[in-house]
C-alpha positions in Angstrom: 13.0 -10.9 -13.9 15.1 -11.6 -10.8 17.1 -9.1 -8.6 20.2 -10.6 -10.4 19.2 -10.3 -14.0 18.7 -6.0 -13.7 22.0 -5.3 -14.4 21.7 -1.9 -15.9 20.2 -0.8 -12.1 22.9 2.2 -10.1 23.5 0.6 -6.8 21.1 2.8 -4.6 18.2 1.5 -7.1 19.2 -2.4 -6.9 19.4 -1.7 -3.4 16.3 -0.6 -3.1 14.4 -3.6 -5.0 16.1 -6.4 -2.8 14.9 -4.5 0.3 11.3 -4.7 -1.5 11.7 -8.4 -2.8 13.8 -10.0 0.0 13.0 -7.9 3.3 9.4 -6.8 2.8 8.5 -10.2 1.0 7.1 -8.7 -1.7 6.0 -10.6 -5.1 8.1 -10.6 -7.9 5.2 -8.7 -10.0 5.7 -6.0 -7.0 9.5 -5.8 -7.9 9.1 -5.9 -11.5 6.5 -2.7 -11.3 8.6 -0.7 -9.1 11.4 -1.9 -11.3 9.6 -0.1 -14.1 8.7 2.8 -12.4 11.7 3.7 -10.9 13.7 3.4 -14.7 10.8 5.9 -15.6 11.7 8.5 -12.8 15.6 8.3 -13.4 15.3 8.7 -17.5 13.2 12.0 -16.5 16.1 12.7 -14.2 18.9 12.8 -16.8 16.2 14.2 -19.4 15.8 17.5 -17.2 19.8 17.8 -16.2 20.1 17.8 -19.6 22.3 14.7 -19.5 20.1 13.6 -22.5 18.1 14.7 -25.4 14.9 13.1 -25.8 14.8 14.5 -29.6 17.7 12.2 -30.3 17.5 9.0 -28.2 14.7 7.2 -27.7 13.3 6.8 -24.2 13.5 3.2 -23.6 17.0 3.9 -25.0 17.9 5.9 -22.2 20.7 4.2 -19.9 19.9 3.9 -16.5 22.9 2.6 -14.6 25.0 6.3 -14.0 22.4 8.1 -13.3 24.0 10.6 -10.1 22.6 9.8 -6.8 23.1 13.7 -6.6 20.0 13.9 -8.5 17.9 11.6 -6.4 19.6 13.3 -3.4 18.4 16.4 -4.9 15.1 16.1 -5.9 12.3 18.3 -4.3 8.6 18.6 -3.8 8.6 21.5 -6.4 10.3 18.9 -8.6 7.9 16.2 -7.9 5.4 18.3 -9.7 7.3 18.7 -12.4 7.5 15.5 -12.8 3.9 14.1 -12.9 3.3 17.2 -15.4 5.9 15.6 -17.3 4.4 11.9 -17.5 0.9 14.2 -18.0 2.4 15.7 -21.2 4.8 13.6 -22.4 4.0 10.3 -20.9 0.3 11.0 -21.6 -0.1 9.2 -18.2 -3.3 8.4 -16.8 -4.3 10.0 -13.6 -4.6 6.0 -12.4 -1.1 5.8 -13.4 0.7 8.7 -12.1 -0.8 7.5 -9.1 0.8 4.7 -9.0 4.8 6.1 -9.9 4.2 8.6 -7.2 3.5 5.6 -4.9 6.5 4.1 -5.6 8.4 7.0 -5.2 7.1 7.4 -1.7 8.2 4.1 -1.1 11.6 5.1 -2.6 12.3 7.9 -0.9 11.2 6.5 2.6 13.0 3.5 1.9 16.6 6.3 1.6 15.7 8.2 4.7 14.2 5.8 7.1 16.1 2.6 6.3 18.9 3.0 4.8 19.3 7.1 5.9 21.1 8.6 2.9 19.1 11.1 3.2 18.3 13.2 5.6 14.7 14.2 5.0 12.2 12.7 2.9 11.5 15.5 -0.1 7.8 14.1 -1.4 6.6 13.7 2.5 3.6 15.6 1.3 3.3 14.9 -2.7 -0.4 13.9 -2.7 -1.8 10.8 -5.2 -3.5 12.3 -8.2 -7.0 12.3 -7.6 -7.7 9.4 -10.6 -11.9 9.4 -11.5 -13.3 5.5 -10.0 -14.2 3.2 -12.4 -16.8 0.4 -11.5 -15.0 -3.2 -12.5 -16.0 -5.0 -15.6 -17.5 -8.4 -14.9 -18.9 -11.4 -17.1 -22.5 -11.9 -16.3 -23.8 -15.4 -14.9 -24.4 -16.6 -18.5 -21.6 -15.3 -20.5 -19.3 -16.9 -17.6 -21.0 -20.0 -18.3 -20.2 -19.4 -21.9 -16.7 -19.1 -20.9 -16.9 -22.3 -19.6 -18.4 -24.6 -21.9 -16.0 -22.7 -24.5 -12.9 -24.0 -23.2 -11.0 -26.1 -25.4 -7.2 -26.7 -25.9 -4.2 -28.9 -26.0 -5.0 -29.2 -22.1 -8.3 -28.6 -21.6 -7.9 -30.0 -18.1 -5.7 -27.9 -17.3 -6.9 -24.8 -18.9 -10.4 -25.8 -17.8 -9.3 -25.9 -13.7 -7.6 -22.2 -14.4 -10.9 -20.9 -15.3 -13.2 -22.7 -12.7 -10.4 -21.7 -9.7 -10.7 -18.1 -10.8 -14.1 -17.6 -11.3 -15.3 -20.0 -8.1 -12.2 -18.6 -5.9 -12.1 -14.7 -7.1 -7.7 -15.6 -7.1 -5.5 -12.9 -8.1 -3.3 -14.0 -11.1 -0.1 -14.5 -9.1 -1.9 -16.4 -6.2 -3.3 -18.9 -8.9 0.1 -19.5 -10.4 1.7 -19.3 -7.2 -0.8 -23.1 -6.0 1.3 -26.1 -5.1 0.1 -29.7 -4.9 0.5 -29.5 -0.9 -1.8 -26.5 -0.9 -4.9 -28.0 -1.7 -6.4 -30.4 0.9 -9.4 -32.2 -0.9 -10.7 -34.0 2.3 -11.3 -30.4 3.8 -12.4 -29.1 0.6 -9.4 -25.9 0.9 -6.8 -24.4 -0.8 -4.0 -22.5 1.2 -3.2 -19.2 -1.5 -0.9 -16.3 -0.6 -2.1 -12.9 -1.4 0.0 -9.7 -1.6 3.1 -9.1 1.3 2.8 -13.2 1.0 -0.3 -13.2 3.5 -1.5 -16.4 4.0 -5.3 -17.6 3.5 -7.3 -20.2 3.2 -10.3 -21.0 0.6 -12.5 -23.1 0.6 -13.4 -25.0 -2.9 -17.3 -25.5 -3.8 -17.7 -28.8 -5.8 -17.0 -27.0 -9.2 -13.8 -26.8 -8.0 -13.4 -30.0 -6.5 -14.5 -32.0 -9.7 -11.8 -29.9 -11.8 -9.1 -30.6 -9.8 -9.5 -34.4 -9.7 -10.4 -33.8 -13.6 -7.1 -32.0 -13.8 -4.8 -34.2 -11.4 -4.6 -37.9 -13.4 -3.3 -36.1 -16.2 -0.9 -33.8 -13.7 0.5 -36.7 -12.4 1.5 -38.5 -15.8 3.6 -35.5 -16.3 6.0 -36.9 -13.7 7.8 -33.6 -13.0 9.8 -32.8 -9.6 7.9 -29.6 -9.8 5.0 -29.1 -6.9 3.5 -26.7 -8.6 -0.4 -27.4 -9.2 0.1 -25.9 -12.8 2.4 -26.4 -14.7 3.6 -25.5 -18.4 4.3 -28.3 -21.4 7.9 -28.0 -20.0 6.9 -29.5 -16.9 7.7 -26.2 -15.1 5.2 -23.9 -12.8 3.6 -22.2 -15.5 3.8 -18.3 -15.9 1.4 -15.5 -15.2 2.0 -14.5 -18.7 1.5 -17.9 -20.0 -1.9 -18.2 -17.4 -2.8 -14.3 -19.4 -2.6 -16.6 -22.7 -5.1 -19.2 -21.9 -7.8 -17.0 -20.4 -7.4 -14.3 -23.5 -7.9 -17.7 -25.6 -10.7 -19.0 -23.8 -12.4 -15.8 -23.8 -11.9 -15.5 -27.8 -13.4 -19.2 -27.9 -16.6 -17.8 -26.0 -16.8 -15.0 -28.8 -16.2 -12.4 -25.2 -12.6 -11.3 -26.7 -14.2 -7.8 -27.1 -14.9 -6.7 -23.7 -11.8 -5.7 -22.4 -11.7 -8.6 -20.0 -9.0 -10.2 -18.4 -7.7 -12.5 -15.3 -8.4 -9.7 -12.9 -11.9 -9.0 -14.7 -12.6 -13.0 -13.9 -12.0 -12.0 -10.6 -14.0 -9.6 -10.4 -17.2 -11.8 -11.8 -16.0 -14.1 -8.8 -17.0 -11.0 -6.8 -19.7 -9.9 -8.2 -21.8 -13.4 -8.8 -21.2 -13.9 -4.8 -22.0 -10.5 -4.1 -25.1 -11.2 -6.1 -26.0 -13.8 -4.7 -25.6 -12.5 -0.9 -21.9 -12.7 0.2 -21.9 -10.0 2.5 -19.1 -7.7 2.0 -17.5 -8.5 5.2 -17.4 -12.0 4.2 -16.2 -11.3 0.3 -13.5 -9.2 1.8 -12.3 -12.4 3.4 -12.6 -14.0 0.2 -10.6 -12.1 -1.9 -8.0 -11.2 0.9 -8.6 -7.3 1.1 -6.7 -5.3 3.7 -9.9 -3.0 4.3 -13.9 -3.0 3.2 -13.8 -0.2 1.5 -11.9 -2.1 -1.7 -15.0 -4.5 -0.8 -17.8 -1.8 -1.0 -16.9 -1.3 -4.5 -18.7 -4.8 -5.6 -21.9 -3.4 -3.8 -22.5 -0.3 -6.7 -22.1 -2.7 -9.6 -25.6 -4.7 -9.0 -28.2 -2.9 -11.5 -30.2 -5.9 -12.1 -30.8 -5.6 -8.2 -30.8 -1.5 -8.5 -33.3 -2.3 -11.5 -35.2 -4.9 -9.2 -35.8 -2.2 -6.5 -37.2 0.5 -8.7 -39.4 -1.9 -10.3 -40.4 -3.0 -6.7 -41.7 0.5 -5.8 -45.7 0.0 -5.3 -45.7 2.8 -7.6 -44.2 1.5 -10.8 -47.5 -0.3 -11.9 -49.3 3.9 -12.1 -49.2 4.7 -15.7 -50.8 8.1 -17.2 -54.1 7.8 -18.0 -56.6 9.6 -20.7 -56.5 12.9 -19.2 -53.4 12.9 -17.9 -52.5 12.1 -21.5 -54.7 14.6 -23.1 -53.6 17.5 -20.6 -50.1 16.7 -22.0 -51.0 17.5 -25.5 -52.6 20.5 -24.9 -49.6 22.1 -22.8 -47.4 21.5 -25.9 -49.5 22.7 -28.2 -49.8 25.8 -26.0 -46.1 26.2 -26.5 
């Protein structure tokens, strides 16, 4: 949803997301999550004035657009509180996801008093993240990504069957895959240019899995004989959607009998990572990759090897020195003892 379409934003608010989509660059996605976020925290705001009764309206109900900016104005630390106990309680919130609202409050309220100063000082300067419990990443093993693979099947298999190669050779985010145009990909040098989050710019390179899909892929991209540039593009000839891109991997992964896992296009990246990992990436290199600001979102991929973990134990000379007779028999007797 564009800037344009959020009509039932207050000023300060649609303010607020053009600075994050049009000054700071950031991906729609970005706007659409703070979007969300921020109709979250102004609902609560006219929920605890009293403005409205959550017994008799339904939240998504609640109007947004005259929400005071006396109440944004007024907000305080004490209140922040509040407020994630609220989404706690009420919300049921995870801890993952409170995290996330206070973030974009942060960037809220810094955006009111350092850029645009209708504030004076920022209120949550000190609200600290909700300490959320770290989850290791689910990941398709080497086989059952092969499965997924040889499962794929559709109207444009082609198509469908270069989305699943690029994400599980490349380790793409979702919106950098969507977000490919023909001019992006230079075959002779074997690349793709992507742009990652903020709209930082890197380039790929493509392994021959990749290269034989794409020239799979193109004849039939080319009878379309759309204006589009897009690499991908929807049976309307248009770029084709994240949601859309969501469809096709949920179906291929139901094909492969893998529907069950919780999966999903970020889990594909994640077996991108992993299988790389595994196979001796080092993390300085994956982070590179996958276009991570810092290691340390890296280091995650490097606790999630326990066929290597299982590997070293079995490695230890030791493993081989089983209990023998008496050991056995001394066993017995302690229990029986008991």
């Amino acid at each position: 949803m564009s800037i344009n379409n959020k009509t039932d934003c207050p000023k300060y608010l649609k303010d607020f997301l053009t600075h994050i989509r049009i000054v700071e660059d950031r991906a729609p996605r970005t706007e659409d999550a703070y979007y969300t976020d921020m109709k979250t925290f102004l609902r609560y705001l006219l929920i605890d004035h009293n403005d409205v009764d959550p017994n008799k309206t339904e939240f998504k109900d609640i109007p947004i657009k005259n929400v005071p900016f006396e109440y944004v104005e007024q907000f305080s630390l004490h209140d922040a509180y509040s407020y994630l106990r609220w989404l706690t309680d009420e919300r049921e919130n995870t801890a993952k996801t409170r995290a996330r609202k206070v973030t974009c409050l942060r960037h809220f309220y810094n955006y009111l008093t350092n850029k645009v100063m209708l504030i004076k000082s920022n209120p949550i300067e000190n609200l600290e993240l909700p300490r959320s419990e770290k989850t290791l990443p689910k990941y398709l093993t080497l086989q059952e990504a092969q499965k997924l693979l040889m499962s794929v099947e559709s109207r444009y298999t082609a198509r469908d069957y270069c989305i699943i190669t690029l994400f599980l050779n490349c380790g793409m985010r979702l919106s950098e895959l969507c977000g490919i145009d023909i001019d992006d990909i230079s075959l002779d040098n074997r690349t793709v240019r992507i742009f990652g989050k903020g709209r930082k710019e890197r380039i790929v390179a493509l392994n021959d899995a990749c290269i034989a899909s794409i020239n799979n892929y193109m004849p039939g991209r080319a009878a379309k004989k759309t204006d589009v540039n897009a690499l991908f593009i929807s049976n309307q000839n248009k770029r084709i959607t994240t949601r859309r891109v969501e469809q096709i991997v949920e179906e291929c992964l139901a094909k492969a009998g893998l529907s069950n896992l919780g999966l999903s296009t970020h889990k594909l990246r994640h077996t991108a990572a992993t299988l790389m990992y595994q196979n001796g990436v080092d993390t300085l290199l994956l982070k590179e990759v996958l276009g991570h600001e810092s290691t340390a979102t890296t280091e995650i991929y490097t606790h999630i090897n326990s066929a290597n973990i299982r590997k070293a134990i079995e490695a230890n000379p030791l493993a081989d020195i089983k209990p023998d007779s008496k050991t056995k028999n001394k066993a017995k007797s302690e229990t029986s003892d008991e």
